[in-house]
C-alpha positions as CSV (number, residue, x, y, z in Angstrom):
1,X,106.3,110.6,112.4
2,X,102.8,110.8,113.5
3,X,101.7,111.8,109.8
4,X,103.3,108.7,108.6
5,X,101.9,106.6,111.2
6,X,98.5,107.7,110.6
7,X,98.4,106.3,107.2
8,X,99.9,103.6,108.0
9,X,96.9,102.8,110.4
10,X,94.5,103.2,107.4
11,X,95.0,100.2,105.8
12,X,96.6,96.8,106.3
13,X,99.7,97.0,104.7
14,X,101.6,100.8,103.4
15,X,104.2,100.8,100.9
16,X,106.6,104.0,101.3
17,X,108.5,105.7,98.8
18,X,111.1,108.1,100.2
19,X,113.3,110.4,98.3
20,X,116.6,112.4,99.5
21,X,114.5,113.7,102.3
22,X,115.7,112.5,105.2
23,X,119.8,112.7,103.6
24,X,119.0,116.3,103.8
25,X,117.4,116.6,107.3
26,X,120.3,114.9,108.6
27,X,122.7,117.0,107.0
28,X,124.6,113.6,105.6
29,X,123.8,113.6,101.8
30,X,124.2,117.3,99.4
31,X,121.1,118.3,97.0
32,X,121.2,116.7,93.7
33,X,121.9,119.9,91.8
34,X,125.2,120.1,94.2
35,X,126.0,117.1,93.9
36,X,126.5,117.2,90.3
37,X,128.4,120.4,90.4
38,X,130.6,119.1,92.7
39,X,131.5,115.6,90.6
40,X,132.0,117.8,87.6
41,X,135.5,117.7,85.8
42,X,136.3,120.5,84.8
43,X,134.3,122.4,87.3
44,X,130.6,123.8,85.8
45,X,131.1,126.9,83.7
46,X,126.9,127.0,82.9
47,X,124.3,128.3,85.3
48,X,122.0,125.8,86.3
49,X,119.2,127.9,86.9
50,X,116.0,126.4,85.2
51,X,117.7,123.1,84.3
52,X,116.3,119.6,85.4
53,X,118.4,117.6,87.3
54,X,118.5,115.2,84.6
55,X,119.6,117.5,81.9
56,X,122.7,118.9,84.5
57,X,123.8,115.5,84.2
58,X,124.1,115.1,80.8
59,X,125.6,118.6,80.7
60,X,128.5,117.7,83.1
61,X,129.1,114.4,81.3
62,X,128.6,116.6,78.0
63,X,131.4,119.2,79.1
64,X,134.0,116.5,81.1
65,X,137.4,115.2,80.4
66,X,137.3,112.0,77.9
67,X,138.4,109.8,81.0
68,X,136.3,111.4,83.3
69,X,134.1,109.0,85.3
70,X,131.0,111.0,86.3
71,X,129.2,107.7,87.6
72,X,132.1,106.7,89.4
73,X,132.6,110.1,91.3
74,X,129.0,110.3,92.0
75,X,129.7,106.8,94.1
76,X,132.5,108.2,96.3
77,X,130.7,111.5,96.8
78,X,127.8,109.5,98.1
79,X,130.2,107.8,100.3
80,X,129.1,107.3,104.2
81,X,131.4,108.7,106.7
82,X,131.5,106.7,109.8
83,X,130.4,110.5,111.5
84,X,126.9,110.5,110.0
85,X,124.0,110.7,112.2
86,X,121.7,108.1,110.7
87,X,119.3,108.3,113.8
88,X,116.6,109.4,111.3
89,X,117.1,106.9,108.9
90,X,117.0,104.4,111.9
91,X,113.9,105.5,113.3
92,X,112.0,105.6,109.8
93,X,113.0,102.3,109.2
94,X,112.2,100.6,112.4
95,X,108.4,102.4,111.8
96,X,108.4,100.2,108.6
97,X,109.5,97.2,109.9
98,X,106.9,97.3,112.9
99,X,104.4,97.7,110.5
100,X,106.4,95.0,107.8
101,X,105.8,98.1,105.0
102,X,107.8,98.0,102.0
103,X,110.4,100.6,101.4
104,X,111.2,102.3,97.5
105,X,113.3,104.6,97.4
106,X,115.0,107.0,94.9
107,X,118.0,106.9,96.9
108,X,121.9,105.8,95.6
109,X,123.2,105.6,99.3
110,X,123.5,103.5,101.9
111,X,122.1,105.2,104.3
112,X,118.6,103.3,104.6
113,X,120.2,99.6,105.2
114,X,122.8,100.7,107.2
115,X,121.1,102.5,109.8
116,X,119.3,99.2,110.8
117,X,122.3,96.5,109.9
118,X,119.4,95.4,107.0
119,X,121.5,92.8,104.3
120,X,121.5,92.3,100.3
121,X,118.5,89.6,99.4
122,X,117.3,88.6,95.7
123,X,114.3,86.9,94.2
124,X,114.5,84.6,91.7
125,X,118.1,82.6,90.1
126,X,117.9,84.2,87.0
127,X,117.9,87.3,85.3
128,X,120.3,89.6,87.5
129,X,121.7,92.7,85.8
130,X,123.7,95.1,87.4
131,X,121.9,98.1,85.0
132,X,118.6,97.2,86.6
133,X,119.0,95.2,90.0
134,X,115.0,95.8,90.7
135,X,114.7,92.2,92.2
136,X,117.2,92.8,95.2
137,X,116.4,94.5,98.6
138,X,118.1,94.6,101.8
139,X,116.1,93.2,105.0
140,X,116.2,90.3,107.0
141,X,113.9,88.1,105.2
142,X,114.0,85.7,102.2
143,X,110.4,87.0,100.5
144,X,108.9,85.1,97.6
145,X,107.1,88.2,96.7
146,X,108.1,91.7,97.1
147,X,105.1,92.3,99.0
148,X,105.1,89.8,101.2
149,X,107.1,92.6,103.7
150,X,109.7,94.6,105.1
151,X,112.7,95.5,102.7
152,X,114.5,98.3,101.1
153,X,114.5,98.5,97.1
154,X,116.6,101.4,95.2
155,X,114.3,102.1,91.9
156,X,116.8,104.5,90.9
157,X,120.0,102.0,91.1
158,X,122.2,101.4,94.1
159,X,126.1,102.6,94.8
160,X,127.3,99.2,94.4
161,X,126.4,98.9,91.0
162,X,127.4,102.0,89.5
163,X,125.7,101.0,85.7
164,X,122.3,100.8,87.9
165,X,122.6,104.7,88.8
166,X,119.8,106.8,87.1
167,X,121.1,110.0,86.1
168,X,120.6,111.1,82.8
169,X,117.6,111.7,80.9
170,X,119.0,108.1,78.7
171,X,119.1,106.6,82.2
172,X,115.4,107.2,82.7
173,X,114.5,106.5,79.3
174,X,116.0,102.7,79.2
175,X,114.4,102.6,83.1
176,X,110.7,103.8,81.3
177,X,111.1,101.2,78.3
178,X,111.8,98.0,80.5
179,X,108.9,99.0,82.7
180,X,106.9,99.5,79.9
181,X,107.5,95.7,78.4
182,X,107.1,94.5,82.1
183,X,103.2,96.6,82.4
184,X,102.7,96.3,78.6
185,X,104.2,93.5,76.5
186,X,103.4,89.7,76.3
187,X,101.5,87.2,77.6
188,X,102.4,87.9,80.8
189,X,102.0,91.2,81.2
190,X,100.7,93.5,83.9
191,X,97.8,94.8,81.9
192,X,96.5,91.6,81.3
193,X,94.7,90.7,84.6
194,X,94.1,92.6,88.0
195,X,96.7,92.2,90.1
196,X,98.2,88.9,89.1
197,X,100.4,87.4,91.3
198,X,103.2,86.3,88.6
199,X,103.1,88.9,86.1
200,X,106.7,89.7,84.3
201,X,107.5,91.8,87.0
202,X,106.4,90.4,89.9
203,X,109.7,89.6,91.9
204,X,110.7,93.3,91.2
205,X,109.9,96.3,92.9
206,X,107.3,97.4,90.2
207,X,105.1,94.4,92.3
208,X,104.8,96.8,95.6
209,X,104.1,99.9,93.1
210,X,100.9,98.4,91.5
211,X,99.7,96.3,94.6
212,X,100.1,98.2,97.7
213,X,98.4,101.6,99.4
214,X,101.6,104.5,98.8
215,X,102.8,107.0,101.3
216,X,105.2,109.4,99.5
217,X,107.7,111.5,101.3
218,X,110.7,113.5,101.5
219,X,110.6,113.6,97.6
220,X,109.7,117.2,95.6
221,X,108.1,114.7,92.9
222,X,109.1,117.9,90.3
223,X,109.4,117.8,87.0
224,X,112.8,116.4,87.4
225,X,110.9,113.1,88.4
226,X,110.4,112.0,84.2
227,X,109.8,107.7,85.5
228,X,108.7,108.7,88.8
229,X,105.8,110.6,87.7
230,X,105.1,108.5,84.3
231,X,105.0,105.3,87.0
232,X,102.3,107.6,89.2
233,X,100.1,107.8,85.6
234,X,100.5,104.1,84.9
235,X,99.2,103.3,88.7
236,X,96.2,105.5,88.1
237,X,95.8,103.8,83.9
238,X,96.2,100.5,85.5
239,X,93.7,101.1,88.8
240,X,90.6,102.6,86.8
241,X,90.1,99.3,84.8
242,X,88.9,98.1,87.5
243,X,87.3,101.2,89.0
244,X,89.7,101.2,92.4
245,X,91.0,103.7,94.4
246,X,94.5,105.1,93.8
247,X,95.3,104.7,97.6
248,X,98.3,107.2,97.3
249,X,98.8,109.6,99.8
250,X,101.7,112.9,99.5
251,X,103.3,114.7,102.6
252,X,104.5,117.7,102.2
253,X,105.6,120.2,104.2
254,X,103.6,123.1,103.0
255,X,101.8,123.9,100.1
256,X,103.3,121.6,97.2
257,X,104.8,123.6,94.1
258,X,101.8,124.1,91.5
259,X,103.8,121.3,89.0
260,X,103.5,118.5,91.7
261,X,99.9,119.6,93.3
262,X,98.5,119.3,89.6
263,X,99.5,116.2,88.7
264,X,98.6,114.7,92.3
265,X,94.8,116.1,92.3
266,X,94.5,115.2,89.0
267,X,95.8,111.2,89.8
268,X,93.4,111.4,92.7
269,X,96.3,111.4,95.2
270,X,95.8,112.4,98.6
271,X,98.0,115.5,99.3
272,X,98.3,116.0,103.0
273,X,100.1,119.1,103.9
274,X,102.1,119.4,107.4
275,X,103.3,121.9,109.1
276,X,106.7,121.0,110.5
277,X,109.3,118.2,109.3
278,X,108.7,116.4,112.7
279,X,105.3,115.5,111.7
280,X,107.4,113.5,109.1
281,X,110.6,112.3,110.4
282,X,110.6,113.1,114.1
């Protein structure tokens, strides 16, 4: 984790966003493209060669039975078997706490919180909805701001609220348009001021994203990534008002695909490139 550790060093306090990474690493989780074969009912009769992950979705909710719950089987294929090996969750976790850093990540699973015994916290008494549950985090700690430290938030939804899951190109598009009224619309707006302390969104995850340094791993950040990589632009939009650094930094292990490495160099993200996993997650 030395990679990791190194940024973390840099500056006072690192937010990290982590993708399906470390499920694959440990062998626990499939690939998203095999995940949604396998959920499919009747099985896949397409080839998914050159599809997004997004639009396989929407294909094998296209193609299934009327009373086939594609959400729902996603949730019990995402299932943790008391036989997983979450030592690499555990360890990547304990390196945030130590340093109280933030955790996003893109990840449906459990894996994260339970590797460390973390528990389900909110902010704020109103406004819960189980399509976007961006205010609640697992930890150990009642925050009054997300950034205040150390907690897991799922930006992509959580398995135990299957209407929050983020699969299909509609998913991402309702995800884009309440972000955009949170960074765009009203008097309280993002946009507004630098970094206010209690704009629309700040009890939600979106708080960490447009006020804290970034390490991004174990995430291809393709073009799969539609909100993901629209967020990234907003960061940079939002950051050259007042003429600050992006303060993003991108581990990958080797050279990134020429899709990803574009749109990083041309954010003014830091790609560092290692050359083994363990410089990562070991």
């Amino acid at each position: 984790m030395d990679a990791v550790r190194q940024i973390l060093n840099k500056h006072e306090k690192v937010a990290m966003l982590i993708g399906n990474g470390p499920n694959l690493a440990s062998d626990i989780m499939p690939t998203w493209k095999q995940l949604l074969k396998s959920v499919s009912n009747p099985p896949i009769s397409f080839d998914v060669i050159g599809l997004s992950n997004t639009e396989v979705y929407d294909l094998v909710e296209l193609h299934s039975h009327e009373n086939h719950d594609v959400k729902k089987q996603v949730i019990y294929k995402l299932r943790l078997l008391p036989e997983r090996d979450l030592s690499l969750h555990s360890r990547l976790m304990n390196l945030a706490r130590t340093y109280d850093s933030p955790v996003l990540t893109t990840n449906f699973d459990e894996a994260f919180e339970k590797s460390i015994g973390a528990k389900l916290h909110r902010l704020g008494t109103t406004g819960f909805t189980r399509f976007y549950p961006w205010r609640s985090y697992y930890g150990f700690t009642q925050y009054e701001l997300p950034t205040d430290g150390f907690g897991i938030w799922k930006i992509h939804g959580d398995v135990r609220y299957k209407d929050s899951i983020r699969l299909g190109l509609t998913d991402y598009m309702g995800s884009v348009e309440r972000a955009r009224r949170y960074i765009h619309k009203g008097e309280d707006r993002l946009f507004k001021g630098k970094r206010q302390a209690y704009w629309k969104g700040h009890q939600s995850w979106m708080h960490i994203w447009f006020n804290l340094p970034i390490v991004i791993f174990g995430i291809r950040y393709g073009i799969d990534e539609v909100f993901l990589r629209w967020l990234l632009i907003e960061r940079r939009r939002y950051l050259n008002i007042y003429h600050d650094a992006m303060e993003v930094y991108y581990l990958s292990k080797g050279i990134p695909e020429p899709t990803t490495q574009n749109l990083m160099q041309n954010l003014g993200v830091t790609i560092i490139v290692v050359n083994d996993y363990s410089e990562i997650y070991g």
